[in-house]
Each structure stands twice: as structure tokens, then as C-alpha cells.
N, C-alpha and C positions, 0 to 999 in steps of 0.2 A: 543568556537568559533562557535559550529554546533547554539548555541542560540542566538550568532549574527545575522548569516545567515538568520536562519527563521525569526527572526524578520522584517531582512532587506527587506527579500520576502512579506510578509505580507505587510508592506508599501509601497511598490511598485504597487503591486498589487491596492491598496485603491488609489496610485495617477493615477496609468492608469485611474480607472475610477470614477476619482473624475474631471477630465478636461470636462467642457461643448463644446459643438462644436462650441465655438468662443473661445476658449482657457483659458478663465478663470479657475483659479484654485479656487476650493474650500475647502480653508483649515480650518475651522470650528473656524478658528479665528474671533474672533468677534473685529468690530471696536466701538471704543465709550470709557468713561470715566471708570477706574479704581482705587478704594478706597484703597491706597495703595502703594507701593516703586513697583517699577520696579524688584526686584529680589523676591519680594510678587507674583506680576502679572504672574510670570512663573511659581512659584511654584505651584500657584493656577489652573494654564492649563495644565496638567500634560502632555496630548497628544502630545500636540508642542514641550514644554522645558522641559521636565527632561532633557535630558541629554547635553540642550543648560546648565540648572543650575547648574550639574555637572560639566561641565569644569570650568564653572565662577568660581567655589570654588576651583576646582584641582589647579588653574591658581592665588589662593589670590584675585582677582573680586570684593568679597563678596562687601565690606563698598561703592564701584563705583556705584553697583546697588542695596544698598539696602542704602544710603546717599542722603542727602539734596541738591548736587549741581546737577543742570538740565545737562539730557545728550538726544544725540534722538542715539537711537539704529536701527542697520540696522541687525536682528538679525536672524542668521540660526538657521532654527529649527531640532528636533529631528533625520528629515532623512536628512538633507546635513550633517552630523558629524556619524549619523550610515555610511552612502555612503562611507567618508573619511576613517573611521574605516576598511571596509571591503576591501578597495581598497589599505588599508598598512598592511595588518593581525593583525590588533589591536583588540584585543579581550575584555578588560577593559580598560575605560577612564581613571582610574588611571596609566594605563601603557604609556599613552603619555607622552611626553617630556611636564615638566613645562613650561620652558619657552616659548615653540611652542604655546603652550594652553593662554598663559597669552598675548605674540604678536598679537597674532591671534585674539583672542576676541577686544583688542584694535583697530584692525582694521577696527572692524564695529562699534565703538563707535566715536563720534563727540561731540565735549561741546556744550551749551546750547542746546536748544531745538526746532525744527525747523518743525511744524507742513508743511504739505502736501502744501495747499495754503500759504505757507510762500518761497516756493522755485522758481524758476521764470522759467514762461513758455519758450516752448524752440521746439525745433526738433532735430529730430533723426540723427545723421551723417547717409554720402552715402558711400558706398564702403568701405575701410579698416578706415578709418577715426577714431577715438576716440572719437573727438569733434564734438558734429555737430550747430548749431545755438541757439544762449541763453543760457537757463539755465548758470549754474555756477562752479566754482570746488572748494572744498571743503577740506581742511584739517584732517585726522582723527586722534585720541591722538596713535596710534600706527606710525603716519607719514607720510602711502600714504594715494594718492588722489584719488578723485572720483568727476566724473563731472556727475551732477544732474539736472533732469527738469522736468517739469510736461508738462502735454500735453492734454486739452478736446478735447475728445473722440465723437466720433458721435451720434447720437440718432433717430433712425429710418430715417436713410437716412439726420440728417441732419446736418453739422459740424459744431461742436463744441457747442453742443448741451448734450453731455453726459458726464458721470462723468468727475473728472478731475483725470489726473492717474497718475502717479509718475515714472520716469524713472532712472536707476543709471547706469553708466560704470565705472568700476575699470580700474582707467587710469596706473597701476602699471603691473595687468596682465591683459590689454586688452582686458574687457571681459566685455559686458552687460547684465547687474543683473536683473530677475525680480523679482517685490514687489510684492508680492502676498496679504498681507494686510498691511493697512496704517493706521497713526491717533490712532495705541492703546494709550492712554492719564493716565498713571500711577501718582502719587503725584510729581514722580521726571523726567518726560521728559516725550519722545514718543519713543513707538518701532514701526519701517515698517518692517512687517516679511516678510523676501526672499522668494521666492519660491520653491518648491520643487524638482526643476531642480538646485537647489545652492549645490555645493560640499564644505567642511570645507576645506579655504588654497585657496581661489580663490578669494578674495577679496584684 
């Protein structure tokens, strides 16, 4: 457990001051095409997904993301599942509940494939709201929903001039996610990895 811990510290420490002072996070994911299956794609970035690829397998995952039918992955990384871990004294991934691991992953998985500009521009709800204008709500293979929208962003003063950035709310626990990278493009879908503010169990 004490190896949890430090690990967890150590991570934490690299996100405090990995945030730029416009809040960007940078998590050393790179956006762009990858030669390969989606559970290839983690294995190969050890930093992010080891132990996203660990549950997939504790959980039976495997043939979802490492198979031929397109899925887009809304995928926590490494420290939203340490964070869960230390927040329930879970000391080894294989000591989680199966079935929690296998729901759970399913939760952030959606069928086909639904690149970044494929999802329709929209705005942020005001006040307690869930929903706020455009964008759309989406079905995931584990059942809840999430209402999605992308939004261009400004560019030295001028709108909607800057990138175009992707937005999610988990309309189940009420809560809005942020994608920290977007568009990774695996042989079999896309993954938008959450940010490092996402806990395992909140989607």
C-alpha cells in the first residue's frame, strides 16, 4: 500500500505542475494516427495506460479493444484509477470487483467511431443545468449517457478563432469531464483521454 501511496504522490506532484496558466493540461499524450488496435496504443504508452490496460484485462476488455469493430474511447488514465485505488484502500488492481472493472470501463466506451469534428458544436449549460445548447447525448455500451459538444476556442483575442475543443457531462453523475487529449486515431476507433482531475467511478 505504502507503494501505492508514493506512486500516487509522485503523480500528483508532475500534474500540479504540468497545468499551464491557462489551465491546459499537459499530459504527454500525443494526438495523431496510431499503427495499430487500441489496446496496442496503451500498451505502447506505458505512462498514461498501464493500469487503464490492467483493468481492461481484470475486467475480459481484451478482444473490445484489441478487435476489428470501431469504438471511440473516453479513456482514464493511469492517475484517475491510482486516485480511485487510494481513495477505497485498494492496494492491487486485481483486488477490485470484476464486475465494477468490466461496468465501469464500458462506461467510457461508445460504438463507432466519432472523431473530435464529428460531434456538433454546442455551449456550456448555466447554473446547475446538465444540458446546456447543442451538442448532443449519447448512449455508452455500459448504458449511461453523456451529453457532448465541441466549442472553438479563441485565438489571441479573437472568437472562435482557436482550436476546436471537445466537451463531455456525464449526465448519470452529474458531472463535467475534461478531455485533456483528443483524436488519438488507433486501426480500431479513437480514444479522448480525460484529464487528470477524472477519478475511476465518475462517469
Amino acid at each position: 500500500m505504502k507503494r501505492v501511496y508514493w506512486i500516487i504522490g509522485i503523480v500528483f506532484l508532475f500534474f500540479e505542475v504540468s497545468c499551464t496558466k491557462d489551465g491546459f493540461m499537459k499530459t504527454g499524450i500525443s494526438i495523431g494516427r496510431f499503427d495499430g488496435s487500441m489496446l496496442e496504443y496503451m500498451q505502447a504508452n506505458h505512462y498514461d495506460w498501464d493500469s487503464t490496460v490492467v483493468v481492461i484485462k481484470h475486467a475480459g476488455l481484451e478482444s473490445l479493444f484489441d478487435g476489428d469493430e470501431e469504438i471511440t474511447f473516453f479513456g482514464p488514465t493511469n492517475f484517475s484509477i491510482l486516485r480511485y485505488m487510494y481513495r477505497n484502500g485498494i492496494e492491487h488492481i486485481q483486488d477490485m470487483d470484476v464486475d465494477f472493472c468490466r461496468n465501469t470501463i464500458l462506461r467510457h466506451v461508445m460504438k463507432g467511431k466519432m472523431m473530435r469534428v464529428e460531434f456538433k458544436e454546442g455551449k456550456a449549460a448555466e447554473g446547475a443545468e446538465a444540458i446546456g445548447e447543442g451538442g448532443d447525448t449519447y448512449t455508452m455500451m455500459g448504458g449511461n449517457r453523456i451529453w457532448a459538444y465541441t466549442f472553438k476556442s479563441d485565438y489571441q483575442g479573437v472568437a472562435g478563432m482557436g482550436p476546436l475543443l471537445l466537451y463531455i457531462t456525464s449526465l448519470d453523475a452529474h458531472r463535467k469531464i475534461n478531455i485533456a487529449s483528443g483524436d488519438i486515431e488507433p486501426d480500431n476507433g479513437v480514444v479522448h483521454s480525460l484529464g487528470y482531475d477524472f477519478t475511476l467511478g465518475e462517469m
